[in-house]
C-alpha positions, 0 to 999 in steps of 0.5 A: 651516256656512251661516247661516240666514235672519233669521227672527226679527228678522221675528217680532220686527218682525211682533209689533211691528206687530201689537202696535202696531195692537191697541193703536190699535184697542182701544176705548181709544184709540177713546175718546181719539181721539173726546175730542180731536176733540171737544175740538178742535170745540168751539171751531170750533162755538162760533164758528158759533154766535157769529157768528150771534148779535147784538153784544148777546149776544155781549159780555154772555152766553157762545156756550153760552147760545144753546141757553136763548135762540136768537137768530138774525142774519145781520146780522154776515155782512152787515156783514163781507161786503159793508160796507167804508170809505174805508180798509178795504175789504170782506171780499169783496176780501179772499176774492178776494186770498186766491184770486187768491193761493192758485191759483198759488200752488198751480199754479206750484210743482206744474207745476215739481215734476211735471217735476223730480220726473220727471227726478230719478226716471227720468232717469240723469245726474250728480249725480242723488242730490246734487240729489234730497237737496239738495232734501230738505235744505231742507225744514229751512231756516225760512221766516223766514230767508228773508223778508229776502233775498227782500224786498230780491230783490223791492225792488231786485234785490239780495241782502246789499247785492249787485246780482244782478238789475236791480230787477224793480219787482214790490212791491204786486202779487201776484208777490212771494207768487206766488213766495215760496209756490213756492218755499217749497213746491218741495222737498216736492213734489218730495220727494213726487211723487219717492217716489210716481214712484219706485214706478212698474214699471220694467218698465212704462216700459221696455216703453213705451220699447222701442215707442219711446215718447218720454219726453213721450210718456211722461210725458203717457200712462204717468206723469202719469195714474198720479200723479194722487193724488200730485199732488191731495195736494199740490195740496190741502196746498199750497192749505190752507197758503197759504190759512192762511197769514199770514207770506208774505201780511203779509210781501209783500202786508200794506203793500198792501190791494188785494192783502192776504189774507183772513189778513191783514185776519182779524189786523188785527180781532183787534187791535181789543181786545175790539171788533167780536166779532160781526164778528170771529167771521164773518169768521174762519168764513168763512175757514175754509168754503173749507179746509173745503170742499176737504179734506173734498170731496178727503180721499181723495186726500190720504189716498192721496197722502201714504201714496204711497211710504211702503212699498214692495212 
Protein backbone atom coordinates (compact mmCIF):
# COMPACT_ATOMS: atom_id res chain seq x y z
CA UNK A 1 0.00 0.00 0.00
CA UNK A 2 1.74 3.21 -0.87
CA UNK A 3 1.90 6.27 1.58
CA UNK A 4 0.50 9.16 0.74
CA UNK A 5 2.26 12.65 0.57
CA UNK A 6 2.63 14.83 4.26
CA UNK A 7 -0.25 16.96 3.00
CA UNK A 8 -1.33 18.04 6.32
CA UNK A 9 1.72 18.52 8.27
CA UNK A 10 1.84 21.37 5.31
CA UNK A 11 -1.59 22.92 6.31
CA UNK A 12 -0.81 22.47 9.57
CA UNK A 13 2.52 24.74 8.79
CA UNK A 14 0.73 27.11 6.28
CA UNK A 15 -1.95 27.65 9.16
CA UNK A 16 0.65 28.31 11.33
CA UNK A 17 2.15 30.97 9.16
CA UNK A 18 -0.80 32.64 8.53
CA UNK A 19 -1.90 32.49 12.18
CA UNK A 20 1.53 33.95 12.87
CA UNK A 21 1.17 36.90 10.20
CA UNK A 22 -2.97 37.95 11.40
CA UNK A 23 -1.63 38.21 14.74
CA UNK A 24 1.40 40.86 13.65
CA UNK A 25 -0.79 42.88 11.32
CA UNK A 26 -3.91 43.36 13.92
CA UNK A 27 -4.21 46.85 15.02
CA UNK A 28 -2.89 45.43 18.35
CA UNK A 29 0.22 44.80 17.82
CA UNK A 30 0.40 48.01 15.26
CA UNK A 31 -0.50 49.96 18.62
CA UNK A 32 2.39 48.06 20.83
CA UNK A 33 4.95 48.52 17.97
CA UNK A 34 4.15 52.45 17.93
CA UNK A 35 4.31 52.47 21.95
CA UNK A 36 7.87 51.11 22.11
CA UNK A 37 8.97 53.25 19.26
CA UNK A 38 7.56 55.97 20.96
CA UNK A 39 9.16 54.81 24.11
CA UNK A 40 12.62 54.25 22.77
CA UNK A 41 12.39 58.21 20.93
CA UNK A 42 11.58 59.90 23.68
CA UNK A 43 14.88 59.98 25.05
CA UNK A 44 16.84 60.40 21.87
CA UNK A 45 14.53 63.47 21.50
CA UNK A 46 14.98 64.63 24.96
CA UNK A 47 18.50 64.62 24.24
CA UNK A 48 18.18 66.91 21.13
CA UNK A 49 16.65 69.28 22.86
CA UNK A 50 18.92 69.47 25.94
CA UNK A 51 21.92 69.72 24.11
CA UNK A 52 20.38 72.94 22.54
CA UNK A 53 19.62 74.52 25.95
CA UNK A 54 22.03 76.37 27.97
CA UNK A 55 24.04 75.20 31.26
CA UNK A 56 21.61 77.08 33.32
CA UNK A 57 18.51 75.47 32.12
CA UNK A 58 19.92 72.38 31.67
CA UNK A 59 20.94 71.84 35.65
CA UNK A 60 17.94 73.54 37.01
CA UNK A 61 14.54 72.59 34.80
CA UNK A 62 13.85 69.10 32.97
CA UNK A 63 14.48 68.93 28.86
CA UNK A 64 10.47 69.03 28.64
CA UNK A 65 10.10 72.63 29.79
CA UNK A 66 11.67 73.74 26.54
CA UNK A 67 8.21 73.66 24.89
CA UNK A 68 6.68 76.81 27.97
CA UNK A 69 10.42 78.54 27.70
CA UNK A 70 12.43 77.96 24.43
CA UNK A 71 15.74 78.96 24.84
CA UNK A 72 18.03 78.19 22.11
CA UNK A 73 21.92 77.97 21.91
CA UNK A 74 24.58 76.74 19.90
CA UNK A 75 27.14 77.43 22.38
CA UNK A 76 27.34 73.82 23.96
CA UNK A 77 28.07 72.40 19.75
CA UNK A 78 30.64 75.27 19.73
CA UNK A 79 32.28 74.19 23.06
CA UNK A 80 32.42 70.28 22.43
CA UNK A 81 33.52 70.75 18.65
CA UNK A 82 36.02 72.98 18.29
CA UNK A 83 37.37 73.72 22.21
CA UNK A 84 39.93 71.47 23.69
CA UNK A 85 43.14 71.91 26.06
CA UNK A 86 46.57 71.03 26.75
CA UNK A 87 45.33 67.61 27.71
CA UNK A 88 42.06 66.76 26.18
CA UNK A 89 41.71 67.62 22.54
CA UNK A 90 38.74 68.64 20.43
CA UNK A 91 36.00 66.43 19.77
CA UNK A 92 36.63 67.00 16.26
CA UNK A 93 39.73 64.77 16.79
CA UNK A 94 37.71 62.38 18.32
CA UNK A 95 35.10 62.08 15.21
CA UNK A 96 38.29 61.94 12.80
CA UNK A 97 39.56 58.51 14.90
CA UNK A 98 36.36 57.37 15.02
CA UNK A 99 36.69 57.58 10.97
CA UNK A 100 40.12 56.72 10.66
CA UNK A 101 38.88 53.52 12.48
CA UNK A 102 35.59 52.52 11.42
CA UNK A 103 36.23 52.53 7.38
CA UNK A 104 38.73 49.70 7.91
CA UNK A 105 37.76 48.54 10.06
CA UNK A 106 34.69 47.74 7.75
CA UNK A 107 36.98 47.18 4.55
CA UNK A 108 39.36 45.00 5.95
CA UNK A 109 36.94 42.23 7.08
CA UNK A 110 34.41 42.58 4.15
CA UNK A 111 37.47 42.22 1.26
CA UNK A 112 38.46 38.93 3.14
CA UNK A 113 35.01 37.48 3.80
CA UNK A 114 33.84 38.09 0.15
CA UNK A 115 36.35 35.88 -1.10
CA UNK A 116 36.00 33.13 1.61
CA UNK A 117 32.58 33.12 1.60
CA UNK A 118 33.13 32.59 -2.41
CA UNK A 119 35.63 29.80 -2.23
CA UNK A 120 33.52 27.89 0.77
CA UNK A 121 30.55 28.26 -1.23
CA UNK A 122 31.35 27.35 -5.05
CA UNK A 123 34.57 25.73 -4.67
CA UNK A 124 34.72 21.67 -4.00
CA UNK A 125 37.82 20.74 -1.87
CA UNK A 126 38.35 18.67 1.57
CA UNK A 127 36.89 19.88 4.54
CA UNK A 128 34.93 22.25 2.89
CA UNK A 129 31.94 21.94 5.52
CA UNK A 130 34.28 21.55 8.78
CA UNK A 131 35.89 24.93 7.80
CA UNK A 132 32.38 26.60 6.97
CA UNK A 133 30.73 25.53 10.53
CA UNK A 134 34.34 26.10 12.42
CA UNK A 135 33.62 29.79 11.12
CA UNK A 136 30.26 29.63 12.38
CA UNK A 137 31.03 28.19 15.78
CA UNK A 138 32.94 31.12 16.86
CA UNK A 139 30.11 33.56 16.37
CA UNK A 140 29.69 32.32 20.35
CA UNK A 141 33.19 32.93 21.38
CA UNK A 142 32.92 36.30 23.54
CA UNK A 143 34.84 39.08 22.50
CA UNK A 144 36.11 39.75 25.85
CA UNK A 145 38.10 36.47 26.36
CA UNK A 146 39.89 37.41 23.59
CA UNK A 147 40.97 40.94 24.63
CA UNK A 148 44.02 39.64 26.93
CA UNK A 149 45.59 37.16 24.12
CA UNK A 150 45.39 39.73 21.40
CA UNK A 151 46.89 42.86 23.91
CA UNK A 152 50.04 40.52 24.59
CA UNK A 153 49.96 39.55 20.58
CA UNK A 154 50.10 43.10 19.78
CA UNK A 155 52.74 44.19 22.87
CA UNK A 156 55.26 41.60 22.62
CA UNK A 157 54.36 38.92 20.15
CA UNK A 158 53.71 36.50 22.52
CA UNK A 159 50.49 34.44 23.42
CA UNK A 160 50.39 32.72 27.38
CA UNK A 161 53.86 33.80 27.85
CA UNK A 162 54.89 32.13 24.45
CA UNK A 163 56.78 34.00 21.74
CA UNK A 164 54.79 33.33 18.41
CA UNK A 165 55.48 36.48 16.61
CA UNK A 166 58.62 38.93 16.79
CA UNK A 167 57.19 41.79 18.75
CA UNK A 168 55.37 43.97 15.85
CA UNK A 169 55.74 47.42 17.70
CA UNK A 170 52.31 48.53 16.58
CA UNK A 171 50.62 49.53 20.13
CA UNK A 172 49.35 53.52 20.05
CA UNK A 173 48.57 53.24 16.31
CA UNK A 174 45.61 52.21 14.74
CA UNK A 175 46.29 48.51 13.65
CA UNK A 176 45.68 47.01 16.68
CA UNK A 177 41.53 48.21 16.52
CA UNK A 178 42.07 47.77 12.54
CA UNK A 179 42.82 44.15 13.33
CA UNK A 180 40.65 43.33 16.28
CA UNK A 181 37.40 44.50 14.76
CA UNK A 182 38.51 42.08 11.51
CA UNK A 183 38.72 39.76 13.23
CA UNK A 184 35.75 39.87 15.56
CA UNK A 185 33.67 40.46 12.40
CA UNK A 186 34.94 37.78 10.11
CA UNK A 187 32.77 34.85 10.97
CA UNK A 188 29.40 36.81 10.38
CA UNK A 189 30.42 37.92 7.20
CA UNK A 190 31.50 35.11 6.16
CA UNK A 191 28.44 33.32 7.38
CA UNK A 192 26.17 35.78 5.77
CA UNK A 193 28.00 36.40 2.33
CA UNK A 194 28.07 32.04 2.28
CA UNK A 195 24.09 31.97 2.61
CA UNK A 196 23.31 34.46 0.15
CA UNK A 197 26.15 32.74 -2.32
CA UNK A 198 24.84 29.86 -1.87
CA UNK A 199 21.47 30.91 -3.36
CA UNK A 200 22.94 31.91 -6.70
CA UNK A 201 21.69 29.15 -9.76
CA UNK A 202 23.95 26.63 -9.99
CA UNK A 203 22.77 26.58 -13.47
CA UNK A 204 23.87 30.23 -13.94
CA UNK A 205 27.58 29.58 -12.90
CA UNK A 206 28.06 26.36 -14.97
CA UNK A 207 26.72 27.97 -17.90
CA UNK A 208 29.35 30.67 -17.34
CA UNK A 209 32.16 27.95 -16.73
CA UNK A 210 31.16 25.89 -19.86
CA UNK A 211 31.93 29.53 -22.15
CA UNK A 212 35.40 29.03 -20.14
CA UNK A 213 34.75 31.84 -17.80
CA UNK A 214 37.59 31.73 -15.04
CA UNK A 215 36.48 31.48 -11.79
CA UNK A 216 37.90 35.54 -11.39
CA UNK A 217 36.19 35.82 -14.09
CA UNK A 218 33.59 34.58 -12.51
CA UNK A 219 33.73 36.28 -9.44
CA UNK A 220 34.24 39.81 -10.89
CA UNK A 221 31.38 39.53 -13.59
CA UNK A 222 28.53 36.90 -12.27
CA UNK A 223 29.10 36.96 -8.35
CA UNK A 224 30.24 40.11 -7.18
CA UNK A 225 27.48 42.46 -8.88
CA UNK A 226 24.79 39.77 -7.66
CA UNK A 227 25.96 40.03 -4.00
CA UNK A 228 25.94 43.71 -3.76
CA UNK A 229 22.97 43.80 -1.23
CA UNK A 230 24.75 41.11 0.97
CA UNK A 231 27.76 42.94 1.19
CA UNK A 232 26.07 46.76 1.56
CA UNK A 233 24.37 44.81 4.84
CA UNK A 234 27.31 43.94 6.26
CA UNK A 235 29.00 46.72 5.34
CA UNK A 236 26.54 48.88 7.02
CA UNK A 237 26.17 46.60 10.32
CA UNK A 238 30.00 46.38 10.44
CA UNK A 239 30.33 50.36 10.51
CA UNK A 240 27.28 50.83 12.87
CA UNK A 241 28.99 48.27 15.55
CA UNK A 242 32.24 49.74 15.17
CA UNK A 243 30.97 53.03 15.23
CA UNK A 244 29.46 52.31 18.66
CA UNK A 245 31.83 50.42 19.94
CA UNK A 246 33.41 51.17 23.18
CA UNK A 247 35.40 47.94 24.47
CA UNK A 248 37.75 46.99 21.21
CA UNK A 249 38.57 51.32 21.05
CA UNK A 250 39.28 51.55 25.12
CA UNK A 251 41.02 48.20 24.98
CA UNK A 252 43.55 49.07 22.19
CA UNK A 253 43.39 52.74 21.66
CA UNK A 254 41.78 54.16 25.14
CA UNK A 255 45.59 54.80 26.77
CA UNK A 256 46.48 56.90 23.66
CA UNK A 257 44.08 60.21 22.83
CA UNK A 258 45.60 60.80 19.27
CA UNK A 259 43.85 57.78 18.22
CA UNK A 260 41.00 57.21 20.79
CA UNK A 261 37.31 57.05 19.42
CA UNK A 262 34.43 59.20 19.75
CA UNK A 263 33.28 56.34 22.33
CA UNK A 264 35.93 56.62 24.36
CA UNK A 265 36.00 60.53 25.12
CA UNK A 266 31.78 60.25 24.98
CA UNK A 267 32.56 57.86 28.40
CA UNK A 268 35.34 59.85 29.75
CA UNK A 269 32.58 62.96 30.15
CA UNK A 270 30.18 60.80 31.60
CA UNK A 271 32.35 60.06 34.27
CA UNK A 272 32.36 63.56 35.33
CA UNK A 273 29.52 63.41 38.14
CA UNK A 274 26.81 65.46 37.15
CA UNK A 275 29.25 68.41 35.56
CA UNK A 276 29.41 69.48 32.06
CA UNK A 277 25.85 68.22 30.93
CA UNK A 278 25.34 70.57 28.27
CA UNK A 279 28.37 69.40 26.72
CA UNK A 280 27.82 66.00 27.44
CA UNK A 281 24.43 65.68 25.68
CA UNK A 282 26.06 67.42 22.34
CA UNK A 283 28.61 65.20 22.17
CA UNK A 284 26.75 62.09 22.76
CA UNK A 285 23.94 63.65 19.57
CA UNK A 286 26.82 63.96 17.54
CA UNK A 287 27.81 60.63 17.80
CA UNK A 288 24.99 59.38 16.95
CA UNK A 289 24.06 61.70 13.49
CA UNK A 290 26.53 59.59 11.60
CA UNK A 291 24.82 56.03 12.46
CA UNK A 292 21.85 57.74 11.94
CA UNK A 293 22.76 59.02 8.65
CA UNK A 294 24.07 55.89 7.21
CA UNK A 295 21.42 53.42 8.24
CA UNK A 296 18.41 55.22 7.71
CA UNK A 297 20.18 56.64 4.15
CA UNK A 298 21.08 52.44 3.20
CA UNK A 299 18.10 50.66 5.44
CA UNK A 300 17.05 49.01 2.21
CA UNK A 301 19.95 47.14 1.54
CA UNK A 302 20.48 46.04 5.11
CA UNK A 303 16.96 45.07 5.00
CA UNK A 304 17.52 42.64 1.72
CA UNK A 305 20.75 41.50 2.98
CA UNK A 306 19.93 40.17 6.06
CA UNK A 307 16.72 38.19 4.88
CA UNK A 308 19.37 36.89 2.04
CA UNK A 309 19.37 33.17 2.52
CA UNK A 310 16.90 32.87 5.32
CA UNK A 311 14.27 31.02 2.72
CA UNK A 312 14.99 29.41 0.00
CA UNK A 313 13.04 28.64 -3.06
Amino acid sequence: MTQLAPKPSGLKLTKGRRKVKDAFSSPWASFFAIVIALLWTIPTFGLLVTSFRPKVDIVTTGWWTFFSNPNVTLENYQSVFLQGNNVTPPLSQYIFNSFAITIPAAVFPLTIAVFAAYALAWFEFKGRDFIFFSIFALQVIPLQLTLIPLLQLFARGQIAGVQVLPDMEITGSYIPIWIAHTIFGLPLAIFLLHNFLRQIPRELVEAARVDGAGWFMLFRKIIFPLSIPAIASFAIFQFLWVWNDLLVGLTFGGGVREIAPLTVRLAEMVGTRGSGWEVLTAGAFISMIVPLIVFFTLQRYFIRGLLAGSVKG
